[in-house]
C-alpha positions as CSV (number, residue, x, y, z in Angstrom):
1,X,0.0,0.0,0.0
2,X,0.9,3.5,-1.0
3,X,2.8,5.2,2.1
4,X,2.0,9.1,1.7
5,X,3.0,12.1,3.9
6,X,0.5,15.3,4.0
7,X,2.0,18.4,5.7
8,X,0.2,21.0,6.5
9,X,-0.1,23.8,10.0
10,X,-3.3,23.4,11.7
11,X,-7.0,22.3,11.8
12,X,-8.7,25.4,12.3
13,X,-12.0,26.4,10.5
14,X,-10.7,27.8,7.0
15,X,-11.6,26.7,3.3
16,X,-8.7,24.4,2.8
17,X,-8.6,22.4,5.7
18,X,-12.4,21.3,4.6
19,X,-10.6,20.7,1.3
20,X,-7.9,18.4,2.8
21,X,-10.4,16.6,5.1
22,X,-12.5,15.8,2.3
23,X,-9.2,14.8,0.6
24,X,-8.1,12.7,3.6
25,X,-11.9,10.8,3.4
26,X,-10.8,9.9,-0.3
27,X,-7.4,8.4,-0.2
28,X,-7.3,6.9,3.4
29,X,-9.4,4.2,1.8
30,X,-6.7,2.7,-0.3
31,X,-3.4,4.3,0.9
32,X,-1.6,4.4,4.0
33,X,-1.8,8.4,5.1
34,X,0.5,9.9,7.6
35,X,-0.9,13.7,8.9
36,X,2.0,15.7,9.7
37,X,0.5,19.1,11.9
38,X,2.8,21.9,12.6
39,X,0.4,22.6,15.3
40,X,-2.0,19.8,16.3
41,X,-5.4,22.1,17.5
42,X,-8.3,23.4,15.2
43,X,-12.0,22.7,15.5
44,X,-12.1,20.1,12.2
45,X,-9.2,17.6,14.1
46,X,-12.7,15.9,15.1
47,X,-13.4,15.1,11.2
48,X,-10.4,13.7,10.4
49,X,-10.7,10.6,9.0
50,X,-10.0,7.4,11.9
51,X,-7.6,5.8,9.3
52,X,-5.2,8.9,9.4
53,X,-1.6,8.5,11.3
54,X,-1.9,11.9,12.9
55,X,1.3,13.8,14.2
56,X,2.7,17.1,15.5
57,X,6.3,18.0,14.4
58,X,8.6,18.8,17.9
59,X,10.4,21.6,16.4
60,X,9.8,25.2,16.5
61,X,7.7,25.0,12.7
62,X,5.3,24.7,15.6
63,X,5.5,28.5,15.4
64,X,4.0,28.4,12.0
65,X,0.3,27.2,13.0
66,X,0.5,28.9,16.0
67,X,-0.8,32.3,16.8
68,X,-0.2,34.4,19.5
69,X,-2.8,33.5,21.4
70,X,-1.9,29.9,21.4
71,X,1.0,30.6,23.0
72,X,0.5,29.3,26.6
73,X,4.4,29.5,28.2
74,X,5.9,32.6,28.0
75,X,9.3,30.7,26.3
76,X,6.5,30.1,23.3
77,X,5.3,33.5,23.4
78,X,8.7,35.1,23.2
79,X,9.9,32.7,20.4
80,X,7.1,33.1,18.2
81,X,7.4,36.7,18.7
82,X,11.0,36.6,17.6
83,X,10.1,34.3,14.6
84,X,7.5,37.4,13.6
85,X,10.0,40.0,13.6
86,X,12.4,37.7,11.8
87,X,9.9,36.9,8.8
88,X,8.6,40.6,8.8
89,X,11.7,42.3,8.9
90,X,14.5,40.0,7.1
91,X,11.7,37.5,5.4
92,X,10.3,34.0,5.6
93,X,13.5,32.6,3.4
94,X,15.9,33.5,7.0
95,X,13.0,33.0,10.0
96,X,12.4,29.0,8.1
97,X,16.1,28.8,8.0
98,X,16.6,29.2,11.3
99,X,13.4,27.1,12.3
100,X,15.0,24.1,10.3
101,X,17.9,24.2,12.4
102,X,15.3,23.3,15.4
103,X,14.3,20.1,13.0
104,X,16.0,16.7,13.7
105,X,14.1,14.8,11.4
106,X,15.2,11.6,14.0
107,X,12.8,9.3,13.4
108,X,11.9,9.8,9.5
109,X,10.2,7.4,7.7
110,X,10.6,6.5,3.8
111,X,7.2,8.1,1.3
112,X,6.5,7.2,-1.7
113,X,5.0,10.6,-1.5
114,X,5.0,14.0,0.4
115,X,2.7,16.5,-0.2
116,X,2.4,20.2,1.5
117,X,-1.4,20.5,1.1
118,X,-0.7,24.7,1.4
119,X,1.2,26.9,-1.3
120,X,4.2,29.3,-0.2
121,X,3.0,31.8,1.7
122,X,3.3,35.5,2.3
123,X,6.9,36.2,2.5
124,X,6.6,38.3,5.9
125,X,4.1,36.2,7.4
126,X,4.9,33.8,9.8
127,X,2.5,31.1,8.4
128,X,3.1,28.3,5.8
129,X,6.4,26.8,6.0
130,X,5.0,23.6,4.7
131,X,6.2,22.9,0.7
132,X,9.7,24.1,2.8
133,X,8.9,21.3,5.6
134,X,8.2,18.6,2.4
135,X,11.1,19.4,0.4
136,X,13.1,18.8,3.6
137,X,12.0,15.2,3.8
138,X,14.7,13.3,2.3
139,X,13.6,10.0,2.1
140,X,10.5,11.2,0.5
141,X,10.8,9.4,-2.8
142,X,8.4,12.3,-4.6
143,X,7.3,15.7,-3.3
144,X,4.0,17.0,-4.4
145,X,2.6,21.2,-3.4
146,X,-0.7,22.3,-3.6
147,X,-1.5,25.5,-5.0
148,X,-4.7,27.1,-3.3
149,X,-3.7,30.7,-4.7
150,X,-3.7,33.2,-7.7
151,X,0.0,32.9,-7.6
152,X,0.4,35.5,-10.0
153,X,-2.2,37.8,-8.2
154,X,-2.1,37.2,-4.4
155,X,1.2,38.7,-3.4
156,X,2.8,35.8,-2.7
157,X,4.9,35.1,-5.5
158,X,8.8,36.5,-5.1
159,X,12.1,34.8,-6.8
160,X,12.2,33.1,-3.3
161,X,8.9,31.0,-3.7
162,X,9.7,30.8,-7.9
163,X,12.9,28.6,-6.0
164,X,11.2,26.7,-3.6
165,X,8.4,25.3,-6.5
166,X,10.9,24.5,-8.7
167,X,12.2,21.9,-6.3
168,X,9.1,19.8,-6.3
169,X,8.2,17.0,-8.5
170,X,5.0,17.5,-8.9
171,X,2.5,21.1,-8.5
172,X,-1.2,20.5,-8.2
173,X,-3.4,23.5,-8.9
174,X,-7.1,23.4,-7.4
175,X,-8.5,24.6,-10.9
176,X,-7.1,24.9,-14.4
177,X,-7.6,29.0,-14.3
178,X,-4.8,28.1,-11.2
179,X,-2.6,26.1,-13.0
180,X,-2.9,28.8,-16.2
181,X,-1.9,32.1,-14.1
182,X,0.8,29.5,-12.2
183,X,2.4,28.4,-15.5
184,X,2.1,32.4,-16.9
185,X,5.1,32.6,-14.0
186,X,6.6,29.3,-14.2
187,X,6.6,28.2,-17.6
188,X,9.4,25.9,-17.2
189,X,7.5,23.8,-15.1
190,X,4.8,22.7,-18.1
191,X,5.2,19.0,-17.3
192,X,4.8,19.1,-13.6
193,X,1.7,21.3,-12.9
194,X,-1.1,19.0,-13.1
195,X,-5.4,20.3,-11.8
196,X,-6.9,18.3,-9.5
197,X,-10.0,20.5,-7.9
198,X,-10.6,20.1,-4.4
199,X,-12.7,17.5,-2.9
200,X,-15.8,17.6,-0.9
201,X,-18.6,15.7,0.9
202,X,-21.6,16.7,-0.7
203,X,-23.6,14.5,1.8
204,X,-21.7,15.7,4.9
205,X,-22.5,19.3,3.2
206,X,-26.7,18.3,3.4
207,X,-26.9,16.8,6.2
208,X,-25.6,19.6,8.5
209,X,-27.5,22.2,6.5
210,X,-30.5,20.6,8.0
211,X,-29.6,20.5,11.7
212,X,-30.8,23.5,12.9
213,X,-30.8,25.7,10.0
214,X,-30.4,29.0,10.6
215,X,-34.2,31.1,10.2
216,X,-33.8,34.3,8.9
217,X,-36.3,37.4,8.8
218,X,-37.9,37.1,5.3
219,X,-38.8,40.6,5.5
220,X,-35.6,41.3,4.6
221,X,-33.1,39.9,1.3
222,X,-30.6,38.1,3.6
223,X,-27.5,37.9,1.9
224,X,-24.1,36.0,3.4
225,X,-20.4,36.1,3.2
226,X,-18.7,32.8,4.7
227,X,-14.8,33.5,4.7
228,X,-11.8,34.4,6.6
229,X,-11.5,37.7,7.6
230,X,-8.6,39.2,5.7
231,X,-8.1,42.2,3.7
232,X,-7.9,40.4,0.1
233,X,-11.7,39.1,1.2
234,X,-13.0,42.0,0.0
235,X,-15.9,42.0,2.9
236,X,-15.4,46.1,4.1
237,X,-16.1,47.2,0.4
238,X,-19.5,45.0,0.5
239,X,-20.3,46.7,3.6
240,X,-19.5,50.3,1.9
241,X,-22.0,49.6,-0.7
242,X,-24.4,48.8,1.6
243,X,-24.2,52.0,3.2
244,X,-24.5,53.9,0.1
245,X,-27.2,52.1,-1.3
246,X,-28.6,53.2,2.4
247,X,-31.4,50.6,2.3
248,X,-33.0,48.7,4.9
249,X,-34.4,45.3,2.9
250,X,-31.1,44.3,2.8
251,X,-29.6,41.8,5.6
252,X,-25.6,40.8,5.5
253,X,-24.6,38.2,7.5
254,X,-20.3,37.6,7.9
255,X,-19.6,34.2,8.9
256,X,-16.0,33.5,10.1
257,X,-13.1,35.1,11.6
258,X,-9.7,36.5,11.5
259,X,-7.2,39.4,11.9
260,X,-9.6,41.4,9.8
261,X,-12.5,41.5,12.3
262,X,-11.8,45.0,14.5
263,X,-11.4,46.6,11.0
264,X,-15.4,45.3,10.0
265,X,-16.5,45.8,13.3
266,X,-15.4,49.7,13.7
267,X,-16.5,50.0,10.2
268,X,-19.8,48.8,10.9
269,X,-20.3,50.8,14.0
270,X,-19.0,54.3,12.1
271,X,-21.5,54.2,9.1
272,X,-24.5,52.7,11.5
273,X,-25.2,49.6,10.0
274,X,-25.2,47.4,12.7
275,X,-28.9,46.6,12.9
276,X,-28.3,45.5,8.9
277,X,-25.0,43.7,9.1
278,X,-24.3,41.0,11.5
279,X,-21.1,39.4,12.3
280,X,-21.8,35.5,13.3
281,X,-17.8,34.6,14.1
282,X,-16.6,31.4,12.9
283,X,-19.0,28.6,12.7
284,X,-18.3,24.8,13.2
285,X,-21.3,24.3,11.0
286,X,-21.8,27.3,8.5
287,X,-23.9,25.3,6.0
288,X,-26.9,26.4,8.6
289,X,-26.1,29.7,7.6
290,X,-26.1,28.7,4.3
291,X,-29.8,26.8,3.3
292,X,-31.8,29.0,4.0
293,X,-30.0,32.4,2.8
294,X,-31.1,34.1,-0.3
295,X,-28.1,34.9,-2.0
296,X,-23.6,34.5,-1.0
297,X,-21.6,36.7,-1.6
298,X,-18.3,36.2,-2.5
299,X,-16.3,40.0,-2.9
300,X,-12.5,38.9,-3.5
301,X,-10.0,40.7,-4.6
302,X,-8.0,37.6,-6.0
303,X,-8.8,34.1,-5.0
304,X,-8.1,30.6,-6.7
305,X,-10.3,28.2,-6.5
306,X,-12.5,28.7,-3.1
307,X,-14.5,25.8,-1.6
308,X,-17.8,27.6,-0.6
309,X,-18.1,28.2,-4.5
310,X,-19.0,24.2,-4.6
311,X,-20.6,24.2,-1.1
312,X,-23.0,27.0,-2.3
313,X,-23.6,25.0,-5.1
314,X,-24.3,21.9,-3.6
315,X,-27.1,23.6,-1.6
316,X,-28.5,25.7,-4.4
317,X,-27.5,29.1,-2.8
318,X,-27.2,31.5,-5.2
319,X,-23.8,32.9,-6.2
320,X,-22.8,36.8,-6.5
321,X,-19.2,36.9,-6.9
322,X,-16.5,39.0,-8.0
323,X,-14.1,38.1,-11.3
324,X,-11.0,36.5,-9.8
325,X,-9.0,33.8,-11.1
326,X,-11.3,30.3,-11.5
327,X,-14.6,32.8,-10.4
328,X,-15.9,31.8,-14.4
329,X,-15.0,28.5,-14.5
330,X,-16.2,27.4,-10.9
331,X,-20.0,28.7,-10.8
332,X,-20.6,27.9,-14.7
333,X,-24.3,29.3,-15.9
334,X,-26.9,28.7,-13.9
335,X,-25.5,29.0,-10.3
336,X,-24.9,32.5,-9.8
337,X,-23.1,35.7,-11.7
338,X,-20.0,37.1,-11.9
339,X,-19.7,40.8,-11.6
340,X,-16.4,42.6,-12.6
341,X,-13.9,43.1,-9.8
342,X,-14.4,46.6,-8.8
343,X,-16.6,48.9,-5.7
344,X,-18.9,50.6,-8.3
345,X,-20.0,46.6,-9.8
346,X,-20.9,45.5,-6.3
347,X,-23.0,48.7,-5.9
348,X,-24.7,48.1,-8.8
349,X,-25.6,44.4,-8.3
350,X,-26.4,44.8,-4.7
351,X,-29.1,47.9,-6.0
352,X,-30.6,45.0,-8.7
353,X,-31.0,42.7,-5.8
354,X,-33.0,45.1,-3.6
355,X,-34.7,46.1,-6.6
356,X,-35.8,43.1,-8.8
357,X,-35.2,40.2,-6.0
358,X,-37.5,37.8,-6.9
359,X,-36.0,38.2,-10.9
360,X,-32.8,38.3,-10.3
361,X,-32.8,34.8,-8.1
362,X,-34.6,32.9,-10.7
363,X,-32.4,34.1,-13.3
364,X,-29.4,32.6,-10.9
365,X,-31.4,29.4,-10.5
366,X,-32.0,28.5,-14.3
């Protein structure tokens, strides 16, 4: 049987760890699956599959699944905090240097494969470290990355992650408007980027829409955001066009969380929307949210190829996204629309909505 490595930082609630459970449900049925966790925590470690081999590296790339507030001891506190200064200041390329020299690798195992199930990340965050992690498995006898990103539009490409992809055997893009912008930077790489999109568990996805489902006010159009809460989201310029459209049939709902949240909060609060948009947090179970809403929103700067674009789908939620990279490809006809990537086209569709809502769904749902 297959012996494969996946590496990858945590198991909190985010769009790709769904994507790698999901994944994990699929292979652990005829391979034998090692889960390597920089840091072993996150809500989803519950859905992990009971066939996976899961372990936590004893190293200090525990520092990159880690935030701040995971920190318990105040020796973990101080070194993550000098990690962060390191990979803000000098880059990730010196702070995962110095983390590997923390990394014994004592008691490695042969693979036929490895795979970092996250792209290289932000070169001044201290997240990631993974493809960097795999390529540093030496008995690994292939060494797969994932690519979850725009590469060529999400700020994280550099000459430092060109290098690090270069190394691996094998690239696999989530959609093939991934592996297009990925080759446009790497077109040496031609006969190692290969699309495989990400799984998911449509039944799983059903089943917890119905327990408990959410029950909105249909007074209102009640429209809903499930993301992370980071800049590139998009979520604050949604919430702008709200207030300019100043109307008071529309509901926004914000599931999920992250370093963006005091931003959308004061936001809120300073252009008096608060009765109009409500911030849920992060949600175990967001397909709740989900079944009964009229219409997601999904406001992205860039993004490659998300997973609540097939979740949405699966429960016949209505689609209103913004043009990124796989945005086309992913919803298709008949499951949403796809507005150009700009403040004034959110604006516009969000005033259509309000105004003809009972036209506009159907025309989504043909």
């Amino acid at each position: 049987m297959k012996k494969t490595i996946i590496v990858f930082n945590n198991m909190r609630v985010g769009g790709i760890q769904k994507a790698l459970i999901a994944y994990l449900k699929d292979i652990t049925q005829k391979q034998n699956v090692t889960l390597l966790l920089f840091h072993k925590h996150g809500e989803l470690l519950r859905e992990i599959p009971s066939k996976t081999c899961i372990k936590e590296v004893d190293s200090d790339y525990k520092y990159m699944g880690m935030m701040q507030s995971d920190c318990v001891l105040f020796r973990d506190k101080l070194k993550r905090a000098f990690y962060a200064i390191i990979c803000k200041i000098l880059g990730k390329k010196v702070a995962l240097w110095l983390i590997s020299k923390t990394e014994r690798y004592i008691d490695e195992e042969e693979y036929d494969e490895a795979i970092s199930f996250i792209h290289v990340t932000y070169m001044h965050s201290l997240y990631g470290g993974a493809p960097q992690y795999v390529l540093g498995l030496k008995k690994a006898k292939k060494k797969i990355c994932y690519v979850h990103c725009d590469y060529l539009n999400s700020g994280t490409r550099s000459v430092y992650s060109d290098n690090v992809y270069r190394q691996f055997d094998e690239i696999v893009c989530v959609s093939n408007s991934t592996k297009e912008l990925f080759l446009k930077a790497l077109p040496e790489m031609q006969g190692r980027v290969m699309v495989r999109y990400n799984s998911i568990d449509k039944d799983e996805i059903i089943t917890k829409s119905r327990n408990n489902p959410y029950q909105y006010d249909l007074e209102y159009i009640n429209c809903i955001t499930v993301a992370r809460l980071g800049k590139e989201k998009g979520i604050i310029r949604v919430i702008k066009a709200i207030a300019h459209i100043a109307s008071k049939r529309l509901r926004y709902y914000i599931i999920g969380d992250g370093k963006e949240r005091s931003v959308i909060e004061e936001t809120i609060i300073q252009l008096g929307l608060s009765e109009n948009i409500l911030l849920m947090g992060e949600q175990d179970n967001p397909y709740k949210f989900m079944r009964n809403a009229d219409i997601m929103i999904v406001p992205s700067y860039h993004e490659a190829a998300p997973v609540v674009f097939q979740e949405a789908i699966v429960l016949g939620l209505p689609i209103l996204a913004t043009r990124t990279s796989s945005a086309d490809e992913m919803i298709g006809i008949g499951n949403g629309i796809v507005i150009e990537n700009s403040d004034i086209a959110i604006e516009e569709e969000l005033r259509n909505i309000i105004n003809t809502p009972g036209q506009l769904i159907r025309r989504f749902q043909q």
